[in-house]
KEPAMI-617387 format. One line per field, with one value per residue: residue number from 1; residue in one letter; z, y, x of N, C-alpha, C in turn. Coordinates in Angstrom, 1 decimal. Each point is the difference from the previous one (the first is absolute). Layout:
REM KEPAMI-617387
seq	NUM,...
type	a,...
n.z	Z,...
n.y	Y,...
n.x	X,...
ca.z	Z,...
ca.y	Y,...
ca.x	X,...
c.z	Z,...
c.y	Y,...
c.x	X,...
END
This chain:
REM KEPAMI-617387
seq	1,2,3,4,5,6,7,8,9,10,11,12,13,14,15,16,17,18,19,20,21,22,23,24,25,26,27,28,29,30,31,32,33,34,35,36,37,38,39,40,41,42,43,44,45,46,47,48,49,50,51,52,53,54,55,56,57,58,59,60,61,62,63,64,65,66,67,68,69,70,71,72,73,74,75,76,77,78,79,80,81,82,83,84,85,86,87,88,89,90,91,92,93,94,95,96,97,98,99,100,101,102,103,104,105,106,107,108,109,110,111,112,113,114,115,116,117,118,119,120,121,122,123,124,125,126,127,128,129,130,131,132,133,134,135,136,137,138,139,140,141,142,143,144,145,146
type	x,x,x,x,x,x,x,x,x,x,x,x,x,x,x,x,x,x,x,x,x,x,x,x,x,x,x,x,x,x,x,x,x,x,x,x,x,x,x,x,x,x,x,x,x,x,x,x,x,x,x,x,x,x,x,x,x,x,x,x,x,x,x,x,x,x,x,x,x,x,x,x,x,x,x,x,x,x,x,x,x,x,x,x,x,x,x,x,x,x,x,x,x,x,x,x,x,x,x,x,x,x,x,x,x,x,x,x,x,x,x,x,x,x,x,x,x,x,x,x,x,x,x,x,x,x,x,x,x,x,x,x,x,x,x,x,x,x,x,x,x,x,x,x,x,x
n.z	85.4,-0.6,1.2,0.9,-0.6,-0.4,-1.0,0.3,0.6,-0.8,-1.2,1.4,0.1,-0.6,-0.8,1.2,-0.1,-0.9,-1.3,0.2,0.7,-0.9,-0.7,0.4,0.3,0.7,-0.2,-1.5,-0.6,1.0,0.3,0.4,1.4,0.0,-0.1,1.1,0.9,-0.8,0.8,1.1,0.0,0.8,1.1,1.1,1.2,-0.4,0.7,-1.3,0.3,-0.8,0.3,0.8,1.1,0.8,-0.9,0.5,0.6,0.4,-0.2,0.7,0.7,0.1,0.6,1.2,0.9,0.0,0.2,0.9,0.2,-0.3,0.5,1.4,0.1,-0.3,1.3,0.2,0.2,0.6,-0.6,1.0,-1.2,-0.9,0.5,-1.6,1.2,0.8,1.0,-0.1,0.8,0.3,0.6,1.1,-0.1,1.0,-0.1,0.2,-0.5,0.4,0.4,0.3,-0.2,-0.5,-1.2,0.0,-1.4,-1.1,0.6,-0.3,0.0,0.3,-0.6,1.1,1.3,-0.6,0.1,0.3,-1.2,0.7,-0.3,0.6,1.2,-1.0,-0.4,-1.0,0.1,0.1,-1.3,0.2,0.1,-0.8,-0.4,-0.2,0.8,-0.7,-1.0,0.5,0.3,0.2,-1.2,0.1,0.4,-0.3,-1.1,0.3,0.3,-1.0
n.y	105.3,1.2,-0.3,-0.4,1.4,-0.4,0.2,-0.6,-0.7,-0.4,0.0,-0.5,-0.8,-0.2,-0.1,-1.1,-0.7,-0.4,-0.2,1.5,0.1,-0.6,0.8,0.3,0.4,-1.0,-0.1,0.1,-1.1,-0.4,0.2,-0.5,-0.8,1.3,0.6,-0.6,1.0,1.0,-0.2,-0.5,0.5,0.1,-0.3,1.0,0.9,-0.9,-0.6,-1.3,-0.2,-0.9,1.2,-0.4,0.6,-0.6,-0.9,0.7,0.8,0.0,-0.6,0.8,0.6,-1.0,0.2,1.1,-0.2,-1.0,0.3,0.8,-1.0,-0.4,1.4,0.7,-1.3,0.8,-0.6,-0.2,-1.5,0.3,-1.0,-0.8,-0.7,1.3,0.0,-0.4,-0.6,1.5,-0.1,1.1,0.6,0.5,1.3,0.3,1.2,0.1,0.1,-0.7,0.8,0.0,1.0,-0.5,-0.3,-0.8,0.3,-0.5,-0.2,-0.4,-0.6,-1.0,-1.1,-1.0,-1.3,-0.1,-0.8,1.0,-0.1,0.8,-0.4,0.6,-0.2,0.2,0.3,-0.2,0.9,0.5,0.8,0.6,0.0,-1.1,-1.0,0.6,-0.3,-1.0,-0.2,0.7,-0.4,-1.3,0.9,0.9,-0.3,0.2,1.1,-0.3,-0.6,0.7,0.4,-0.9
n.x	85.1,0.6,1.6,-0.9,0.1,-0.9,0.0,-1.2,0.8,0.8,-0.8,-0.6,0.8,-0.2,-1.5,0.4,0.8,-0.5,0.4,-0.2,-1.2,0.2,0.5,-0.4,1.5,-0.4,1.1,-0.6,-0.7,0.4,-1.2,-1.0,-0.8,-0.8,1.1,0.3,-1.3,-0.1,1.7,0.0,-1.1,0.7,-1.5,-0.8,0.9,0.5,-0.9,-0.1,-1.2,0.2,0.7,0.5,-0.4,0.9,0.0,-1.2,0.2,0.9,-1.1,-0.8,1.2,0.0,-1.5,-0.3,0.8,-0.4,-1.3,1.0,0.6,-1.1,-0.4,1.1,-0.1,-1.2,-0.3,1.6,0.2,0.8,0.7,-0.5,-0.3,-0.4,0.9,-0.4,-0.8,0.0,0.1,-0.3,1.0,-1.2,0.5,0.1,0.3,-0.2,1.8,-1.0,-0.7,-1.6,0.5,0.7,-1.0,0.7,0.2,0.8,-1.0,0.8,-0.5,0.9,-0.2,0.8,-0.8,0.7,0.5,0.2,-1.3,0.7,-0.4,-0.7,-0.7,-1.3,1.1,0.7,0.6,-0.6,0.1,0.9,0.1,-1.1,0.7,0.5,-1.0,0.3,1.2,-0.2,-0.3,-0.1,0.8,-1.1,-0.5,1.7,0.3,-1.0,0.4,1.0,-0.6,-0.6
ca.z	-0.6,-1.0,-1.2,-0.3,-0.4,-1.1,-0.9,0.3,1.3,-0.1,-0.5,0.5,1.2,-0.9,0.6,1.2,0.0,-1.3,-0.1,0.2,1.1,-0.5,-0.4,1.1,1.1,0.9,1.1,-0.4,0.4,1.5,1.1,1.4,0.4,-1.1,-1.1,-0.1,-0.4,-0.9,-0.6,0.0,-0.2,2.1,0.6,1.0,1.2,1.5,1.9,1.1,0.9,0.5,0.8,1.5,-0.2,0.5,-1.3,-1.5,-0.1,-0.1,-1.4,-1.0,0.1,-0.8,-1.8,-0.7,-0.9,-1.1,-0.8,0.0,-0.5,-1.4,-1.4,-0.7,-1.1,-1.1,-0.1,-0.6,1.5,0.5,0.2,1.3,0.2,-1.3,0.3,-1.4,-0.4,0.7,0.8,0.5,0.9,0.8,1.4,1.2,1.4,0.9,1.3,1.8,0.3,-1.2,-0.4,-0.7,-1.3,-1.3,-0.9,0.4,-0.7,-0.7,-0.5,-0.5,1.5,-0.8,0.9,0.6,0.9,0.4,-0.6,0.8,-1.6,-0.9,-1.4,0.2,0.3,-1.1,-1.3,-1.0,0.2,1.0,-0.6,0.2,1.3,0.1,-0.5,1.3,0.8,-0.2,-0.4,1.1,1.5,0.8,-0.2,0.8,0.9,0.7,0.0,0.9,1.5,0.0
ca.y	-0.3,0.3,-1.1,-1.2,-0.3,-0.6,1.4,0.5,0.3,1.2,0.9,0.5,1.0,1.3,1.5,0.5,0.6,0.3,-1.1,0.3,-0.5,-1.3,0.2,0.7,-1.0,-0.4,0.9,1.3,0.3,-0.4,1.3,-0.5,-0.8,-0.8,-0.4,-1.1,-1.3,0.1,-0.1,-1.1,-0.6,-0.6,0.6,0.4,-1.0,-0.9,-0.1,-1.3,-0.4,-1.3,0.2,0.8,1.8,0.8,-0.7,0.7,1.9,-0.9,-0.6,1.5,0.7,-0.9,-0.4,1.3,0.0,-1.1,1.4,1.1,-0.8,-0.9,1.2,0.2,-1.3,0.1,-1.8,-0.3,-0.6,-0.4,-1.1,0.2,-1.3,0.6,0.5,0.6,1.2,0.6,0.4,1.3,-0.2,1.6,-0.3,1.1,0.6,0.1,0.9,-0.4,0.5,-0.1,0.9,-0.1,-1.2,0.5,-0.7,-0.4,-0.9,-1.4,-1.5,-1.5,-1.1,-1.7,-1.4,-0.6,-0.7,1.2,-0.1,1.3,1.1,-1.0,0.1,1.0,1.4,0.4,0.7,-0.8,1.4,0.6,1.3,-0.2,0.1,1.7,0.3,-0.7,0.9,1.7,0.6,-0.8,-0.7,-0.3,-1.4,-1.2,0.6,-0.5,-1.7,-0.7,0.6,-0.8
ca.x	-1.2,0.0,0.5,-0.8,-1.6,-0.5,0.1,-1.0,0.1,1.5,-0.5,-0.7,1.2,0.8,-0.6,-0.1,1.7,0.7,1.3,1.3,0.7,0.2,1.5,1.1,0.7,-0.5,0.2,-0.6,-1.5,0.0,0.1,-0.6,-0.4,-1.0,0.7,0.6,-1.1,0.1,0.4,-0.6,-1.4,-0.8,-0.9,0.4,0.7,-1.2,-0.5,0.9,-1.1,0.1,0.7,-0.1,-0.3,1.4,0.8,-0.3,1.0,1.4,-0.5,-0.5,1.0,0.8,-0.8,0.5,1.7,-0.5,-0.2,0.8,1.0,-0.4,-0.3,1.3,0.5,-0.9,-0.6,0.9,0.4,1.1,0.6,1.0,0.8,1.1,1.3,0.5,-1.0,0.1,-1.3,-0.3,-1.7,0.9,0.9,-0.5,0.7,-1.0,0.6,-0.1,-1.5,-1.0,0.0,0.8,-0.3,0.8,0.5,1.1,0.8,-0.6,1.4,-0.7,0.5,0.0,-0.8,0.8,0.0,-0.9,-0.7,-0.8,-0.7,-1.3,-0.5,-1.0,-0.2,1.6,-0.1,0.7,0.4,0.3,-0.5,-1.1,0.6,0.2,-1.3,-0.8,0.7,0.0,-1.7,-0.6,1.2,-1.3,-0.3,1.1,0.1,-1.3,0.5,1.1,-0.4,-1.2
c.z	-1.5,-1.4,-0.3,-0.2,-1.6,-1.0,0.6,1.5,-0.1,-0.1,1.0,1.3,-1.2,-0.2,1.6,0.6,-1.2,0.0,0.3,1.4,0.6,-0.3,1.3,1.1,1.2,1.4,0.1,0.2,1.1,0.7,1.2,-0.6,-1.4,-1.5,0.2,0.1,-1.6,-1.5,0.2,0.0,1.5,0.1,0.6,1.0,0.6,0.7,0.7,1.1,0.4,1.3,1.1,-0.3,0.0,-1.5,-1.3,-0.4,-0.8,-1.6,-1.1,-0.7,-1.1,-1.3,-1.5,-0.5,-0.7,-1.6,-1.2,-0.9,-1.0,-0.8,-0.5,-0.6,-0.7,-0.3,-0.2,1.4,0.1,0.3,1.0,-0.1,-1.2,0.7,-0.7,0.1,1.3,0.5,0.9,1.2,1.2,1.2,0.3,1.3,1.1,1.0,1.1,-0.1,-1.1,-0.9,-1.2,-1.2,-1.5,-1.0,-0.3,-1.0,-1.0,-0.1,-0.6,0.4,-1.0,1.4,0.2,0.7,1.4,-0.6,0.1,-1.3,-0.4,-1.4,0.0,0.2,-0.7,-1.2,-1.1,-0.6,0.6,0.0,1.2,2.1,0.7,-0.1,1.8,1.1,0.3,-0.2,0.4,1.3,0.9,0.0,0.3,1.8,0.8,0.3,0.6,1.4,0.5,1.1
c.y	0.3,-0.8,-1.2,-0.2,0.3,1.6,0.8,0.8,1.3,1.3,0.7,0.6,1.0,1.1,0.5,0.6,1.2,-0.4,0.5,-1.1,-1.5,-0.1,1.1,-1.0,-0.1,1.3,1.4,0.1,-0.3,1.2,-0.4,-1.1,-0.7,-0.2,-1.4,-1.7,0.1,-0.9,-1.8,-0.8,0.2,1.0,0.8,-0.8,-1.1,0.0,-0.5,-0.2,-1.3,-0.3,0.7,1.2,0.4,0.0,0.9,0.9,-1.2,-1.2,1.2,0.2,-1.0,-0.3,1.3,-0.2,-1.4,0.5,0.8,-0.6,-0.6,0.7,0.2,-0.9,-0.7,-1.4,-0.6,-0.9,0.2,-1.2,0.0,-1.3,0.4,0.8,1.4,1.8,0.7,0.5,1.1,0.6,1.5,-0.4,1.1,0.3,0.4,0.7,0.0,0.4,0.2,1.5,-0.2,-1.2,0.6,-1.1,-0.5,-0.5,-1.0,-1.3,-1.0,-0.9,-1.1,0.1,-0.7,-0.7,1.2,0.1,1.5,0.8,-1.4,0.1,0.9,1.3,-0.1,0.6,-0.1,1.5,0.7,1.8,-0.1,0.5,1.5,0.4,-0.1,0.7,1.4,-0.1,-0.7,-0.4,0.0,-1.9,-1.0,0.6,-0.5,-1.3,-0.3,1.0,-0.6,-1.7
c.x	0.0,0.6,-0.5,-1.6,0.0,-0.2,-1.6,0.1,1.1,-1.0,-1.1,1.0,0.8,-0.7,-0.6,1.3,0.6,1.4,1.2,0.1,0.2,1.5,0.8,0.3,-0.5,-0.1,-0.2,-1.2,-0.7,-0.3,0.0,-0.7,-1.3,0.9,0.5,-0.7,-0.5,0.9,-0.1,-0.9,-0.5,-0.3,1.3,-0.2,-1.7,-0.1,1.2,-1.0,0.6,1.8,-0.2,-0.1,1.5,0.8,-0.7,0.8,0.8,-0.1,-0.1,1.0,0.7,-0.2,0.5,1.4,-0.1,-0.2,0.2,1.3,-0.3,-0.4,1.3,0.7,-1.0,-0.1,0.8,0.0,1.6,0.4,1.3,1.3,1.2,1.1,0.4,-0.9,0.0,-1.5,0.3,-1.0,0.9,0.2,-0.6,0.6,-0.8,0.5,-0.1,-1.4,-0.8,0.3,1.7,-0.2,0.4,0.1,1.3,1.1,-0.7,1.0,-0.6,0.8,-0.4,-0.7,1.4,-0.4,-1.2,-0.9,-1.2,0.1,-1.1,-0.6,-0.8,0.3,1.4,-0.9,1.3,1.0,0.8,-0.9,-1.4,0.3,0.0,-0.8,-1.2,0.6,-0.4,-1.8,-0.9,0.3,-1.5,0.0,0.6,-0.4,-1.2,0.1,0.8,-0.4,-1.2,0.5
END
C-alpha cells in the first residue's frame, strides 16, 4: 500500500508507522498477524457465510496464509508461467504425529509438468520462507491440519 500511494498518503502512514518502518526488510518488520494485514491493506479473517459451515475453518485458515504470503512478497504476484524465476515455498516434518510438527526447510521448484508450486501460496524469498517456517509455523500449521 505504501509504494503505491500517492505522497499525501506516504506521509500519513509515515507518521503512523514512522519511516523507519517503511525502509526495514520485510521480514523485519513483520511481527504477527496485525502486521501483515497491515502490510497488505485486508481486513481480518472473514466469515466466508456464503459457504457451508464444514468449509469455513478450512477457507479461514487459507485466507490467513494468502495473507501472510503477499505481506512477505509485499504484493508482488508470482508468475507461474516464468521458469527464469524461482518460487519458494516451506516444507514440514510432522514425524508421524501432531506433536512432532516442524519446520523442515526452504526450496523452490520450476512449474514443470508438476504443477504442485502455485503462485499464491510461493514466496519470492528464501530468506522470507525461513521466516515463515520458524515465526509463523502456527499459521501454515492450522492450514494444512485444516
Amino acid at each position: 500500500m505504501y509504494k503505491t500511494s500517492n505522497d499525501e498518503w506516504k506521509g500519513i502512514l509515515e507518521r503512523h508507522y514512522g519511516k523507519k518502518f517503511f525502509s526495514q526488510d520485510v521480514n523485519d518488520r513483520i511481527d504477527g498477524w496485525e502486521d501483515m494485514m497491515a502490510e497488505t491493506g485486508r481486513p481480518d479473517v472473514p466469515e466466508f457465510v456464503d459457504l457451508p459451515e464444514d468449509l469455513r475453518d478450512h477457507f479461514q485458515k487459507y485466507y490467513r496464509v494468502i495473507v501472510m504470503n503477499e505481506a512477505y512478497n509485499q504484493g508482488e504476484k508470482m508468475d507461474i508461467y516464468n521458469t527464469n524465476i524461482y518460487r519458494h515455498f516451506p516444507w514440514f516434518r510432522t514425524n508421524g504425529s501432531a506433536s512432532g510438527f516442524a519446520f523442515g526447510g526452504a526450496f523452490y521448484d520450476y512449474s514443470l509438468a508438476s504443477a504442485g508450486s502455485g503462485s499464491r501460496l510461493a514466496l519470492k524469498s528464501e530468506k522470507s520462507v525461513k521466516v515463515i517456517g520458524t515465526k509463523h509455523i502456527d499459521i501454515m500449521r492450522e492450514y494444512l491440519e485444516s
